[in-house]
LOLUM-999913 format. One line per field, with one value per residue (C-alpha): residue number from 0; residue in one letter; x, z, y. Coordinates in nm, 4 decimals. Each point is the difference from the previous one (the first is absolute). Last residue first. Example, Ala and Ser with C-alpha at 12.3 -4.5 7.8 and 13.67 -1.06 7.14 Angstrom:
2
k	c(1  0)
r	c(s  a)
xx	c(1.3670  -0.1370)
zz	c(0.7140  0.0660)
yy	c(-0.1060  -0.3440)
//
This chain:
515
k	c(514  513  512  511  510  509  508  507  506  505  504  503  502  501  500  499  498  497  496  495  494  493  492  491  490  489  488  487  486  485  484  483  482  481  480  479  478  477  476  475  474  473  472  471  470  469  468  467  466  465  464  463  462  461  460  459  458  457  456  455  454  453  452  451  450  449  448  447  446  445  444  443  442  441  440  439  438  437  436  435  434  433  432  431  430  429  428  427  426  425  424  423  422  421  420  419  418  417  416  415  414  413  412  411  410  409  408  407  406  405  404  403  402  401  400  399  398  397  396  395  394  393  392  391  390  389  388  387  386  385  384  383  382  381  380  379  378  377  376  375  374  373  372  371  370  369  368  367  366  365  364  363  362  361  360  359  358  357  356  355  354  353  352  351  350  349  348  347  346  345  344  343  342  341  340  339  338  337  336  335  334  333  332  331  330  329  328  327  326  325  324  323  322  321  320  319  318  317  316  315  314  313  312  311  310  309  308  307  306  305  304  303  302  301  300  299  298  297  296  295  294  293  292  291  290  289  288  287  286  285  284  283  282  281  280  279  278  277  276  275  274  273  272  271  270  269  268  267  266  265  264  263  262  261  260  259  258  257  256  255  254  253  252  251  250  249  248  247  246  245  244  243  242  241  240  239  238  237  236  235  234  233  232  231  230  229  228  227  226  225  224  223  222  221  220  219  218  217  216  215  214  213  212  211  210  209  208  207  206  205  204  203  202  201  200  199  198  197  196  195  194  193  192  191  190  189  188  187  186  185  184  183  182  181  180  179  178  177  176  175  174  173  172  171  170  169  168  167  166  165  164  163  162  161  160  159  158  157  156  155  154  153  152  151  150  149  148  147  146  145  144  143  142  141  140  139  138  137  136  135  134  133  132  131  130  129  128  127  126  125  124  123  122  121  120  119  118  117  116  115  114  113  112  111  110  109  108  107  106  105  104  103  102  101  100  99  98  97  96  95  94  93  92  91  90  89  88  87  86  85  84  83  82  81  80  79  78  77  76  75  74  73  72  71  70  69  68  67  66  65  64  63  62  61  60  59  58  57  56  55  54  53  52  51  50  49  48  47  46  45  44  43  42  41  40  39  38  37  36  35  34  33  32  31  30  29  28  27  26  25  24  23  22  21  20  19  18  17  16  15  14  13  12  11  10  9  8  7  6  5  4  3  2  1  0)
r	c(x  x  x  x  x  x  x  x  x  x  x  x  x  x  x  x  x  x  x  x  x  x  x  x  x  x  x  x  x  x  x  x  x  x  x  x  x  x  x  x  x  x  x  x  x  x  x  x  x  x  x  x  x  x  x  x  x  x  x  x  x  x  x  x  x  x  x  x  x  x  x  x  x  x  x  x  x  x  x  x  x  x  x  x  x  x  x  x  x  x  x  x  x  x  x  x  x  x  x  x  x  x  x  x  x  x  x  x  x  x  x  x  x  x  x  x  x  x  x  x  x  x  x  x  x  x  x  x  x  x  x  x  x  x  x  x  x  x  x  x  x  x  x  x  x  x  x  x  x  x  x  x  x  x  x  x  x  x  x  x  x  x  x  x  x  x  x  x  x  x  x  x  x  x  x  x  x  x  x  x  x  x  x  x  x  x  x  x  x  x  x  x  x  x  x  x  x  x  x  x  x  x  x  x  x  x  x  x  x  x  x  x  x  x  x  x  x  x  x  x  x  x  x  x  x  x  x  x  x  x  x  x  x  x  x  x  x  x  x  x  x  x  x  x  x  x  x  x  x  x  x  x  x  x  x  x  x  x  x  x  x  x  x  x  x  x  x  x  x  x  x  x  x  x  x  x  x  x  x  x  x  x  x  x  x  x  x  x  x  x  x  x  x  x  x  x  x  x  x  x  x  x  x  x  x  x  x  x  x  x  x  x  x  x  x  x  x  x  x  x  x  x  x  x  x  x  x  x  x  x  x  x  x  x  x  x  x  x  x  x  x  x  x  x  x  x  x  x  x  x  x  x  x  x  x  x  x  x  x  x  x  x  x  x  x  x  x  x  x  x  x  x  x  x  x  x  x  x  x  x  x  x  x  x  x  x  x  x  x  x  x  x  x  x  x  x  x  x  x  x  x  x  x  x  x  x  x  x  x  x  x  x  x  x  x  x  x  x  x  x  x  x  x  x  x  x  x  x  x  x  x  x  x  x  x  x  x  x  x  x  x  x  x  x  x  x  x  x  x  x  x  x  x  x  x  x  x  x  x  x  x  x  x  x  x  x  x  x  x  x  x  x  x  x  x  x  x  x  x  x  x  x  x  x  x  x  x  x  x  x  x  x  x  x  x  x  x  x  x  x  x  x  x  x  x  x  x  x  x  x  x  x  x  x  x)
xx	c(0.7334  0.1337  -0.3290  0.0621  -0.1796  -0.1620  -0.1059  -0.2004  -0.0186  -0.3018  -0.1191  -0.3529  -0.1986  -0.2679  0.0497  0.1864  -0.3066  -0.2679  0.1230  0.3353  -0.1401  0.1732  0.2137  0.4083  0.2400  -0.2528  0.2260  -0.0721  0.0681  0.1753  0.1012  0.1779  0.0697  -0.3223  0.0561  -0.1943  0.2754  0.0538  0.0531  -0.3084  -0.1009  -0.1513  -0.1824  0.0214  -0.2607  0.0314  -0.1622  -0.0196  0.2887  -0.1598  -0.1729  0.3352  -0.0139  -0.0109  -0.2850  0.1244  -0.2593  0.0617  0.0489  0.0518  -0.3547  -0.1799  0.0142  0.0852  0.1172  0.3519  0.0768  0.2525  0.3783  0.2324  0.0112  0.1919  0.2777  0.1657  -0.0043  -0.3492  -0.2513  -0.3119  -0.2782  -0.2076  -0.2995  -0.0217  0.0728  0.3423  0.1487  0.2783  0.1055  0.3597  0.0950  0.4113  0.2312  -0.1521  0.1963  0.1615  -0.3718  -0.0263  -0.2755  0.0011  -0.2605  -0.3374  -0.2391  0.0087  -0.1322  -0.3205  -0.0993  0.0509  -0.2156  -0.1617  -0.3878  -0.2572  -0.3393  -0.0419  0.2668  0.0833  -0.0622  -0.2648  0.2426  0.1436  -0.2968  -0.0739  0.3031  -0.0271  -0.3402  0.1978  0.2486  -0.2569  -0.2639  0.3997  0.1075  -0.4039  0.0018  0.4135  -0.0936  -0.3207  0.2543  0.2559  -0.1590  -0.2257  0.2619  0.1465  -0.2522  0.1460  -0.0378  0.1582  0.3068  0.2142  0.3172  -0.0017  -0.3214  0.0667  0.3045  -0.1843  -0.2985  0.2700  0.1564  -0.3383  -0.1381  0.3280  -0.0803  -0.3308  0.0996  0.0054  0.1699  0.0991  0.2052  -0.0306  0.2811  -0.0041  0.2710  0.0315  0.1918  0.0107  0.2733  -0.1760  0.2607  0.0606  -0.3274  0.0323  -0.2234  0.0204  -0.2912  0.0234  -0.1869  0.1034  -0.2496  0.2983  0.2751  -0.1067  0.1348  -0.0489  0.2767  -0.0219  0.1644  -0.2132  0.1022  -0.2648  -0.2638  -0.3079  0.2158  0.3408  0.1729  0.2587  0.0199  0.2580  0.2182  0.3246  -0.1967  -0.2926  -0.2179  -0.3422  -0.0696  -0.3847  -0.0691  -0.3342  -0.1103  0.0228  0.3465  0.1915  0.2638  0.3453  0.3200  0.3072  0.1980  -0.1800  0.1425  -0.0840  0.2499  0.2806  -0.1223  0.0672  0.3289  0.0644  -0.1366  0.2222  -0.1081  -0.0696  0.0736  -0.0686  -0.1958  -0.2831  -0.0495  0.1954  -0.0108  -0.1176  -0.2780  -0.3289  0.1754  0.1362  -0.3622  -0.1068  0.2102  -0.1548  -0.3259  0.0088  0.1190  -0.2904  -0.1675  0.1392  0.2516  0.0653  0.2644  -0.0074  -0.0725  0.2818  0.2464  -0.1298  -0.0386  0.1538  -0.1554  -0.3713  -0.1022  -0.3920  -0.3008  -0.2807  -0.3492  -0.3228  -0.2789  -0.1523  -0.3480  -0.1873  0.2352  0.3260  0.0531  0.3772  0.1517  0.3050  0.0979  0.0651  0.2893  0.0026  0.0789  0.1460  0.2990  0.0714  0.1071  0.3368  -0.0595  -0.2580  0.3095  0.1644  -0.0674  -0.1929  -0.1661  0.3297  0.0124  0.2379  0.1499  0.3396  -0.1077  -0.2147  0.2411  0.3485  -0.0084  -0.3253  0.0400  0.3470  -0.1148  -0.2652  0.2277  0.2359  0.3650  0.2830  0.0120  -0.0021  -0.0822  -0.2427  -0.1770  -0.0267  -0.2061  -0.3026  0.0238  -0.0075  -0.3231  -0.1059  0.0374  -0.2271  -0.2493  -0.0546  -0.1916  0.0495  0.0979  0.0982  0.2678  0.3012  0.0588  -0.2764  -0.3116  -0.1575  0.3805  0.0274  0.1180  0.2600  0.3196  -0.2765  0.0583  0.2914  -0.1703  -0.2730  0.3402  0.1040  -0.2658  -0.0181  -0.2462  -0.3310  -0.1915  0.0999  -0.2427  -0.2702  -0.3927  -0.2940  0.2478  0.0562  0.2066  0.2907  -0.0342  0.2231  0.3157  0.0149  0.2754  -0.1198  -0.1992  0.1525  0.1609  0.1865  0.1045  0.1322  0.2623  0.1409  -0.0854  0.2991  0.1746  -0.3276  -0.1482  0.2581  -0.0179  -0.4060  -0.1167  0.0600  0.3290  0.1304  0.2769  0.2530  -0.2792  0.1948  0.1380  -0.2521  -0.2658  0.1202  0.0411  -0.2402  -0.1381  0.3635  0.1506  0.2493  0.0213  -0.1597  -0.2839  -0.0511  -0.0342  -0.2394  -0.2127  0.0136  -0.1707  -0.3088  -0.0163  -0.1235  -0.2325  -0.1295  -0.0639  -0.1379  -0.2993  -0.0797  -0.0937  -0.1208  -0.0874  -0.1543  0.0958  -0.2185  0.1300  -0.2819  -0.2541  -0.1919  -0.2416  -0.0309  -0.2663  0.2146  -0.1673  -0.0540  0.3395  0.1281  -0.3239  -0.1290  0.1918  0.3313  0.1633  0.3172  -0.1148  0.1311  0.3735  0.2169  0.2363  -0.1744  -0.2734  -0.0557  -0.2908  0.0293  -0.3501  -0.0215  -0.2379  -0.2343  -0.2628  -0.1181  -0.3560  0.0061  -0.3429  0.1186  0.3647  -0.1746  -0.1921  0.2809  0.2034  -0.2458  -0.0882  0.3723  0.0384  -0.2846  0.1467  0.3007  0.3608  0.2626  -0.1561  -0.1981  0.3020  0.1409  -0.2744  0.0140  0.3993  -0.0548  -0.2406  0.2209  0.2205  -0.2070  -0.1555  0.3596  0.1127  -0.2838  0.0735  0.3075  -0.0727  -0.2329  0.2891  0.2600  -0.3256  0.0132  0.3387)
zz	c(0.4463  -0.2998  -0.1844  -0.3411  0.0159  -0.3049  0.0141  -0.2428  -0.0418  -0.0348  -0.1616  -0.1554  0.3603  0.1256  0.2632  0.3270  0.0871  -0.1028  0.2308  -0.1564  -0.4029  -0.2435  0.2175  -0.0976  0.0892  0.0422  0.0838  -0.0811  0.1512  -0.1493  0.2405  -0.1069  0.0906  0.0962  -0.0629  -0.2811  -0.0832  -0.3588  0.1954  0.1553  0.0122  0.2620  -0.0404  0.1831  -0.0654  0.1824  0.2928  0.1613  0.1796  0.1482  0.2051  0.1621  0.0356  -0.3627  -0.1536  -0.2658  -0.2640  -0.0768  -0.3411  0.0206  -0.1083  0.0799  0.2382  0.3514  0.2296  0.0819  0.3199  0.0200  0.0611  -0.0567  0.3696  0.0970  -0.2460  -0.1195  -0.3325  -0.1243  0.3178  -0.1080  0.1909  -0.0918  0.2277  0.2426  0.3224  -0.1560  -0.3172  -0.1304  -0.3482  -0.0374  -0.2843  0.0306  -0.2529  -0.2445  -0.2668  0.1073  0.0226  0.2922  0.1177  0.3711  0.1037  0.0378  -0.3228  0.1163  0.3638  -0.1875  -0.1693  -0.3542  -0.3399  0.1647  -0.0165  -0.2453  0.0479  -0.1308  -0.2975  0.0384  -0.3553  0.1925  0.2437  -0.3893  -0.0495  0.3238  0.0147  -0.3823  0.1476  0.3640  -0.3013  -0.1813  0.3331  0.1421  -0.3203  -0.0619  0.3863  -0.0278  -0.3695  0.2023  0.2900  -0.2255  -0.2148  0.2747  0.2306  -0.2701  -0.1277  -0.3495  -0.1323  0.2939  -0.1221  0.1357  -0.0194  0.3779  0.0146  -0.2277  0.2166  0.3207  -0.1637  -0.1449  0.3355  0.1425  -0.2131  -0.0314  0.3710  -0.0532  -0.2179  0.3236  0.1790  0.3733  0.2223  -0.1833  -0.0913  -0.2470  -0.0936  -0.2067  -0.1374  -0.2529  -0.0552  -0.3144  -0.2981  0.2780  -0.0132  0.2568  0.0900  0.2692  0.0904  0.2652  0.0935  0.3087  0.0524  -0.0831  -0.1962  -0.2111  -0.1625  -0.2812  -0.2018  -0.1840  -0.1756  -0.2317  -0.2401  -0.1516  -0.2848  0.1426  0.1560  -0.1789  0.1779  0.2026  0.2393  0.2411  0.1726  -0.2266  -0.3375  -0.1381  -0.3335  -0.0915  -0.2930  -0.1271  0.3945  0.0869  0.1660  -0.0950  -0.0251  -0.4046  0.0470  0.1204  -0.1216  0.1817  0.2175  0.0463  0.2079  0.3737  0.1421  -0.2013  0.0722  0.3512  -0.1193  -0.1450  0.2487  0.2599  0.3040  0.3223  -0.0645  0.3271  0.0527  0.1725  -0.2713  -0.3056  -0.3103  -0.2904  0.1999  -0.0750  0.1295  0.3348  -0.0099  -0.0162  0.2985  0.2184  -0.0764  0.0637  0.3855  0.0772  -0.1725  0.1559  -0.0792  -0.0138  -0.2798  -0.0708  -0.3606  -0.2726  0.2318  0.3098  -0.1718  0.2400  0.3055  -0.1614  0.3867  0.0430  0.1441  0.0103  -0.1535  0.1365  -0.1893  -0.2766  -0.0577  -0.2792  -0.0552  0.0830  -0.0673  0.1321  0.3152  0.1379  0.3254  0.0090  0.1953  0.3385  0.2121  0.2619  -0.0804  -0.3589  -0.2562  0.0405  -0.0462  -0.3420  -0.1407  -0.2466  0.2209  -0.0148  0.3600  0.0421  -0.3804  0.1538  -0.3282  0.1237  0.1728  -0.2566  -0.2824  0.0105  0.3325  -0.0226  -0.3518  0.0551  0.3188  -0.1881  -0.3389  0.2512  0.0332  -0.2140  -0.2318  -0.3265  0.0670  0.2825  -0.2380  -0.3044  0.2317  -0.0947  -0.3575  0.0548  0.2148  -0.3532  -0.1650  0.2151  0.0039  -0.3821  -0.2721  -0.3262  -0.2897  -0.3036  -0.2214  0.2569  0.0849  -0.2122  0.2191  0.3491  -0.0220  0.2336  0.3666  0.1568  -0.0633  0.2282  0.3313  0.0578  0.0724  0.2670  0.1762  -0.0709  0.1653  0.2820  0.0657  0.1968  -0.2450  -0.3423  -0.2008  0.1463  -0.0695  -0.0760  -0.2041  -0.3103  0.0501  -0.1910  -0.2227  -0.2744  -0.1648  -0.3316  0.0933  -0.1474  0.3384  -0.0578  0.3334  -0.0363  -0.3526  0.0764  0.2788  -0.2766  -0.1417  -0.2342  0.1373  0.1819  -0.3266  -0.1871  0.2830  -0.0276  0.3017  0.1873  0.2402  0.2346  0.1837  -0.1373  0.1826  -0.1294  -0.2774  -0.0330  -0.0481  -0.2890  0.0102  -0.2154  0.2634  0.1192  0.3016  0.2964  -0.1650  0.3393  -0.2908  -0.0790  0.3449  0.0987  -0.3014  0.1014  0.3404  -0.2425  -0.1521  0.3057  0.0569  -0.3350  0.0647  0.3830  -0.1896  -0.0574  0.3641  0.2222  0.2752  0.2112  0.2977  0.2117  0.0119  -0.1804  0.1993  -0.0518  0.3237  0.2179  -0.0727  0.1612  -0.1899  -0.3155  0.0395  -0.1119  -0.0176  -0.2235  -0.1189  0.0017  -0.0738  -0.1552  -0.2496  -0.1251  0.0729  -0.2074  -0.2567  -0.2703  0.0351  0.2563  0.0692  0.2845  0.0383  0.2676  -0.0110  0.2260  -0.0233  -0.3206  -0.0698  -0.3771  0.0862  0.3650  -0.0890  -0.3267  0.2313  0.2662  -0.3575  -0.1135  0.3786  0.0061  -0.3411  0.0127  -0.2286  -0.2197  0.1538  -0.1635  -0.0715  0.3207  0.1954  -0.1743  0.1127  0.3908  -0.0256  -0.0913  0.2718  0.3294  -0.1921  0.0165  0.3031  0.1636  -0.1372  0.1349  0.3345  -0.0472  -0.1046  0.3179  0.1978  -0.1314  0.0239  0.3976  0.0477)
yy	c(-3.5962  0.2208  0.0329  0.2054  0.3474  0.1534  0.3917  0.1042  0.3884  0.2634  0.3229  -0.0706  -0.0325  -0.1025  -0.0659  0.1816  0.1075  0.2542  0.2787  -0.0730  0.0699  -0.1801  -0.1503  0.0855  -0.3051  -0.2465  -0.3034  -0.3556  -0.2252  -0.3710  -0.3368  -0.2738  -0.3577  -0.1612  -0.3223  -0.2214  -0.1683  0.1897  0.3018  0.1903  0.3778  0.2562  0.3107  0.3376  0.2807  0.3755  0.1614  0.3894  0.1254  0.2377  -0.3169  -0.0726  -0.3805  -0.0487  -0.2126  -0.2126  -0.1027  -0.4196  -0.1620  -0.3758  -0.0791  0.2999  0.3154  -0.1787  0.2493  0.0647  0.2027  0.2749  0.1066  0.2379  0.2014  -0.3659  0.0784  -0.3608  0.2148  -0.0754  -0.2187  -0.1616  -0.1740  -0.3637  -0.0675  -0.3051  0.1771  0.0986  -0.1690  0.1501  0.1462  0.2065  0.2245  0.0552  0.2281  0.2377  0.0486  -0.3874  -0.1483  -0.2521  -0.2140  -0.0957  -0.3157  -0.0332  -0.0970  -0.3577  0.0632  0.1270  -0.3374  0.0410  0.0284  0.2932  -0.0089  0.1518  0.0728  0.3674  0.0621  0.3829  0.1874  0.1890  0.1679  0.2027  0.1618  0.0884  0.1944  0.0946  0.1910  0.1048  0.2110  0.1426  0.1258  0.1205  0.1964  0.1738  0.1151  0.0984  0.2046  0.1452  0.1361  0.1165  0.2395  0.0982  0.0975  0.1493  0.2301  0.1596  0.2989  0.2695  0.1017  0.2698  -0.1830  0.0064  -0.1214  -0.2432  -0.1280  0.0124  -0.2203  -0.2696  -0.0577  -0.0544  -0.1926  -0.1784  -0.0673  -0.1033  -0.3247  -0.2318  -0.2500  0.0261  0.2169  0.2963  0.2363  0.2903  0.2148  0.3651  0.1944  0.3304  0.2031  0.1217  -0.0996  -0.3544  -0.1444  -0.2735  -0.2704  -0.2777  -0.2628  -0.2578  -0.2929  -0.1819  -0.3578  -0.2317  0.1944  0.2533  0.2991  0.2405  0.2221  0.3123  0.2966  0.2126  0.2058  0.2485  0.0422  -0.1341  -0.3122  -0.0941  -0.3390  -0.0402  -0.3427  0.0101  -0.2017  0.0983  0.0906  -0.1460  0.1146  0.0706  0.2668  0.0549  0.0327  0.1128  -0.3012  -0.3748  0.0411  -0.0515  -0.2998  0.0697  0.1650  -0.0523  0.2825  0.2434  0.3017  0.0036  -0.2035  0.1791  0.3471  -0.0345  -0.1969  0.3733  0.1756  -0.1364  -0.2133  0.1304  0.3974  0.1372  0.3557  -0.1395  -0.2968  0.0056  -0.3089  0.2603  0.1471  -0.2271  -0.3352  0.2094  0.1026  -0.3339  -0.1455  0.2520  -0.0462  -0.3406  0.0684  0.1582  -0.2096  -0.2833  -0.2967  -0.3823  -0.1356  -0.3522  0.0014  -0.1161  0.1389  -0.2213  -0.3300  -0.2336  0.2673  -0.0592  -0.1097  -0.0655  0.1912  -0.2609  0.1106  0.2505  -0.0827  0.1743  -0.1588  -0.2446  -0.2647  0.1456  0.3659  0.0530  0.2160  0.0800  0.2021  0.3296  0.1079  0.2655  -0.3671  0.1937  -0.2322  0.1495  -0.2586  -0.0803  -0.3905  0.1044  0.0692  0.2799  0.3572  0.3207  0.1426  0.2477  0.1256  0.2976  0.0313  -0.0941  -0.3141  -0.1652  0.1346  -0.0864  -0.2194  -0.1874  -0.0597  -0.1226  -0.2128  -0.1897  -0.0477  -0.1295  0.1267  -0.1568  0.3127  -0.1607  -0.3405  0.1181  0.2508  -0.2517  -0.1869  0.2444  -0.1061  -0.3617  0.0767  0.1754  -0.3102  -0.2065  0.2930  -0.0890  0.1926  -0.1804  0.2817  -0.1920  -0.1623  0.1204  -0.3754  -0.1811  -0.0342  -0.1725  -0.1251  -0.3355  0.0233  -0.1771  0.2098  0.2330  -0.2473  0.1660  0.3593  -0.1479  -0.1200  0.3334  0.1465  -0.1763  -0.2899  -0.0100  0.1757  -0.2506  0.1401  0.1669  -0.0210  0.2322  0.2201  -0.2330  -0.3258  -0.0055  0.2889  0.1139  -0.1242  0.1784  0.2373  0.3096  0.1000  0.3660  0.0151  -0.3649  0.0781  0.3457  -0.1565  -0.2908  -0.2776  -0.1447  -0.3209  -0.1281  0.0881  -0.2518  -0.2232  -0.0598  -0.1133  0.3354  -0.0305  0.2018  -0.0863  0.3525  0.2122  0.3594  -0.0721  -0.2562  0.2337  0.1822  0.3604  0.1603  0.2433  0.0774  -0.0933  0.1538  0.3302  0.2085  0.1080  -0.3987  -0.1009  0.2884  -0.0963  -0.3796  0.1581  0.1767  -0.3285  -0.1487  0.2916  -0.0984  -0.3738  0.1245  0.1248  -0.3362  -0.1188  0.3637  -0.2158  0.2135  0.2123  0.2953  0.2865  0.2273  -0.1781  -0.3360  -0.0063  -0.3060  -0.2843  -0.3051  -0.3099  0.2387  0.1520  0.3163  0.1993  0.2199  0.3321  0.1429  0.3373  0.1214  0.2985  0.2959  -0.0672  0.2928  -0.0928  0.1421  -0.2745  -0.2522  -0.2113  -0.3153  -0.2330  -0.2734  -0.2073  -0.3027  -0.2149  0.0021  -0.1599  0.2320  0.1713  0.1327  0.0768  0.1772  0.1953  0.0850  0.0931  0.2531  0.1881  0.0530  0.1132  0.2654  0.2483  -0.1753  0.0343  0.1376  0.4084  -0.0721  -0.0457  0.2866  0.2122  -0.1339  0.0698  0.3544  0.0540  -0.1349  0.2540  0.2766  -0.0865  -0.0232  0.2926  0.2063  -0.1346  0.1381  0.3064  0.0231  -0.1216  0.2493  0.2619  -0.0721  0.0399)
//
């Protein structure tokens, strides 16, 4: 009895010692030490890091804290917002509609959605399931990830009001990257199935997999409060921001989840659709999502061939396919990288914005790859340090075309009133303790305070300081009334921890006054 336990024991230390060496094989020496550094130099508060490879979990671990105004540990279960690596998970559920025969990727969407309606009827008539997942539509953003289109409504109210909006591009001309569409992707599910995207994810893979801490609203997040909260860089310091509700836009990027429970979902994506013995989604619509689809413009790194398939970008890097997607909503960042011919994965979540965690994601590939040229961290940190000094310049820059000593051309009561805009529905001014405020969509968690800029121009400073600020000028008939309103909308900053200006990606929004 007492060799069994010895050879036991020995079994134990052998094994215990196996795993140790193939730790080290995935994981370069001194990680730990390496990303509490870069946590340190990059002002992060909190991450969560998942790395799988060969179907085996070799890291689920968290680091920092999950809440600068509650400064509790990040751990291995604790939840971000995972944002746009929900489009491919949302694909991932077409893929289970398409293997049970119910759809087809080139299905059109009203087959299926028979009300929906783009502004064009001919590409109303003709976009189908592929369109929606390859961002070939043309319609693209409405308002850019710092604010939400429409968050008090459903979804297919949200959906209606896209007969509305004007092509971005052609119809199938170009790719224009669109969460909009992708929402209209996710309702597919309850036309098909009549259960909730929410509750079919939940059911056929949250649930099965045992991805207990992963779910599609901020409502279900978990009540110990084991979730980071998010952050932003605002003038000088990252401060903590308000958590709000993406549920209208859940398959586009409402998904919350773990590392633990991150590495589960990649090594179903690694293993031809299987987790733990069950097949989830065949390996043929496995292969479907990850095959390119369109062909995109050269990436800035390593990747002669860029191209997008269902949710994913795929790209070549030092020689080998690469799978990708990043995410951000708010002050969640989150970087996801698979290199399928090694059974490589891994996922990085922060809770505010920074370049470390491709860094990070790019270091564990190398190393993996055995190369050790390049210095990531550095790489990225000095391009960040040279981007934000650029980007605050053509800041200033632009702050010193403001006229100083001007004066609206109307008393403040006259600006008041509801403006209307029928993409965008209801813009309303009032006048409260002598200062002009803004509410978008009738929604009360929409609004901010207008401050004088020049002339007739004012800066709009949103309530919810993650939100950052945008312009809104006013216009007069040929009585001299003020009878329209325009903002515009920053729909990609050039750099966030800048501001929400300047920017070279925006739309002008004109609203008629209705009363």
């Amino acid at each position: 009895m007492k060799k069994i336990h010895q050879l036991l024991l020995l079994l134990l230390l052998f094994l215990f010692h196996s795993a140790t060496i193939h730790a080290q094989d995935v994981i370069p020496e001194n990680f730990e030490q390496w990303i509490i550094d870069g946590i340190e130099q990059w002002d992060i508060p909190g991450m969560a890091i998942a790395v799988v490879k060969n179907d085996e979990v070799i890291l689920a671990e968290g680091y920092g804290i999950r809440n600068l105004n509650d400064p509790q540990p990040v751990d291995a279960d604790t939840q971000f917002g995972v944002a746009s690596i929900s489009k491919h998970m949302t694909a991932s559920s077409l893929a289970i509609l398409v293997d049970e025969g119910l759809i087809s990727w080139h299905d059109p969407v009203t087959k299926h959605i028979p009300w929906f309606e783009l502004s064009d009827p001919w590409a109303t008539a003709n976009v189908t399931i592929h369109d929606l997942l390859t961002h070939q539509v043309g319609v693209g953003r409405l308002l850019g990830n710092r604010l939400q289109f429409m968050s008090n409504s459903s979804r297919e109210e949200m959906l209606y009001q896209m007969r509305y909006h004007e092509f971005e591009e052609p119809f199938r001309s170009d790719y224009v990257y669109s969460n909009v569409m992708y929402t209209l992707a996710g309702e597919i599910v309850p036309a098909v199935t009549g259960q909730s995207w929410d509750d079919f994810m939940m059911e056929r893979f949250f649930e099965p997999m045992e991805m207990t801490r992963t779910n599609t609203s901020v409502d279900d997040l978990d009540e110990d409060s084991n979730m980071a909260w998010p952050h932003q860089y605002i003038e000088g310091e990252v401060v903590n921001i308000p958590l709000r509700n993406w549920d209208v836009s859940s398959p586009a990027g409402g998904v919350n989840s773990t590392a633990n429970d991150m590495a589960k979902w990649m090594i179903k994506q690694l293993n031809n659709g299987s987790y733990n013995g069950h097949q989830y989604i065949s390996g043929q619509s496995l292969t479907d999502i990850q095959t390119p689809k369109i062909s995109r413009g050269a990436s800035s790194v390593d990747a002669p061939k860029n191209s997008y398939g269902y949710g994913y970008n795929i790209t070549d890097y030092r020689r080998y396919r690469m799978i990708s997607h990043g995410g951000a909503s708010d002050g969640m960042n989150t970087t996801y990288m698979l290199v399928p011919e090694i059974g490589l994965g891994i996922i990085v979540m922060t809770n505010v914005f920074t370049t470390f965690r491709e860094a990070i994601a790019r270091t564990v590939i190398d190393h993996n790859l055995n190369s050790t040229d390049r210095d990531w961290n550095e790489i990225y940190f000095n391009a960040y340090t040279n981007r934000y000094n650029s980007v605050r310049s053509l800041r200033e820059e632009f702050e010193s075309t403001r006229i100083p000593h001007t004066t609206p051309t109307h008393s403040l009561k006259d600006y008041t009133g509801i403006y209307y805009n029928d993409l965008y529905q209801n813009a309303e001014i009032r006048l409260e303790n002598d200062k002009l405020t803004l509410s978008i969509f009738d929604d009360e968690n929409l609004t901010g305070n207008l401050e004088h800029w020049h002339h007739n121009t004012f800066r709009i400073h949103w309530n919810n300081p993650g939100m950052r600020e945008e312009f809104i000028s006013f216009d007069m008939n040929l009585y001299g009334e003020i009878d329209q309103l325009k903002i515009r909308y920053a729909l990609r900053p050039l750099l966030i921890q800048v501001g929400a200006y300047p920017t070279d990606f925006y739309r002008d929004v004109v609203y008629q006054r209705i009363q």
